[in-house]
C-alpha positions as CSV (number, residue, x, y, z in Angstrom):
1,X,0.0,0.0,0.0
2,X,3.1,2.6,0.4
3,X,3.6,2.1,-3.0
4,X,1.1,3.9,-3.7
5,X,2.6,7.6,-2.3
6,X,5.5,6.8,-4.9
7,X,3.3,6.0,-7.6
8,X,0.9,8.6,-7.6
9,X,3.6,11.6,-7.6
10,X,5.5,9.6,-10.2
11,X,2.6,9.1,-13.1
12,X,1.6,13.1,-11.7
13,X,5.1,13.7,-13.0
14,X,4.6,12.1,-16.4
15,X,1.5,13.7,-16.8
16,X,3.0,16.9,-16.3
17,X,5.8,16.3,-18.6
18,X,3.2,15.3,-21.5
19,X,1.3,18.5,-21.3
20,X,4.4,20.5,-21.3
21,X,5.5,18.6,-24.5
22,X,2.0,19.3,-26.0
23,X,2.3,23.0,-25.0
24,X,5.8,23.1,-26.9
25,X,4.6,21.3,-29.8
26,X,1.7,24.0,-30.3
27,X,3.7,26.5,-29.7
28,X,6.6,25.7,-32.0
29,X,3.9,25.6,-34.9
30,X,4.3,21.5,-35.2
31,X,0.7,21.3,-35.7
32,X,-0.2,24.0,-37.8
33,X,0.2,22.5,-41.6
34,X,-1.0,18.6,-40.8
35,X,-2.0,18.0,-44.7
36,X,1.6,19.4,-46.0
37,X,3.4,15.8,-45.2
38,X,0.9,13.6,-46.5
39,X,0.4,15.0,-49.9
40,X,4.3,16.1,-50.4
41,X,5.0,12.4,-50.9
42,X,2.6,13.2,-54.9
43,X,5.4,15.2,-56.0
44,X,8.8,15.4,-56.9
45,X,10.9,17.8,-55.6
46,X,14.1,16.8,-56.6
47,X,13.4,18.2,-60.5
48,X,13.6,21.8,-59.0
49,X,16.9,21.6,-57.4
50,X,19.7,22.5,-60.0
51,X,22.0,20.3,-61.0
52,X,20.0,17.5,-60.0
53,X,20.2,14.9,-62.2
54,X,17.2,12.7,-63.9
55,X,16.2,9.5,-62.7
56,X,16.7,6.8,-65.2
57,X,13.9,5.1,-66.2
58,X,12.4,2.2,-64.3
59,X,11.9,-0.5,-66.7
60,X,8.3,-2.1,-66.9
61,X,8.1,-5.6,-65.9
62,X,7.9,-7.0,-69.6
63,X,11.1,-5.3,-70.5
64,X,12.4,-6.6,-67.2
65,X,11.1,-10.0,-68.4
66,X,12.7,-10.0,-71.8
67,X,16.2,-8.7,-70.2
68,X,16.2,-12.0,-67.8
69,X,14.9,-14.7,-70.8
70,X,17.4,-13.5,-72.6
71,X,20.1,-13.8,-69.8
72,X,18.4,-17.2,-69.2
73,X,19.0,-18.0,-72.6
74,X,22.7,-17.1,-72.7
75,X,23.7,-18.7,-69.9
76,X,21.8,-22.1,-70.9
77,X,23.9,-21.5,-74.8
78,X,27.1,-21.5,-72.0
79,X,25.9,-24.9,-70.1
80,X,25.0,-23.5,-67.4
81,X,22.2,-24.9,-66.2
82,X,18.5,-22.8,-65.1
């Protein structure tokens, strides 16, 4: 039961640490543009930033496809098995 008088000024502690954190957070503006993050992931901003270079090209899966039957083919003209 004393455990109690240690535990109750403890978790009064942690609650007070929370709602400072939440004060901070509200006051350093961390919850004022909620919708930026989750719609910056649509667009590229790399293409803005000079002397970036381009991306290559991600190859579709049938070009992908072709590239490996054709290595598959090769190394079966070598002997080495599939």
């Amino acid at each position: 039961m004393e455990i109690i008088y240690v535990l109750i000024p403890i978790a009064m502690i942690f609650v007070a640490i929370a709602v400072m954190v939440f004060f901070w957070a509200v006051k350093s503006e961390q919850f004022d543009d909620l919708d930026r993050q989750s719609v910056s992931i649509l667009f590229d901003e790399n293409t803005d930033k000079p002397g970036h270079l381009p991306t290559p090209a991600i190859q579709s899966t049938a070009e992908h496809d072709d590239i490996a039957a054709q290595q598959a083919i090769k190394n079966q003209q070598k002997g080495m098995p599939l």
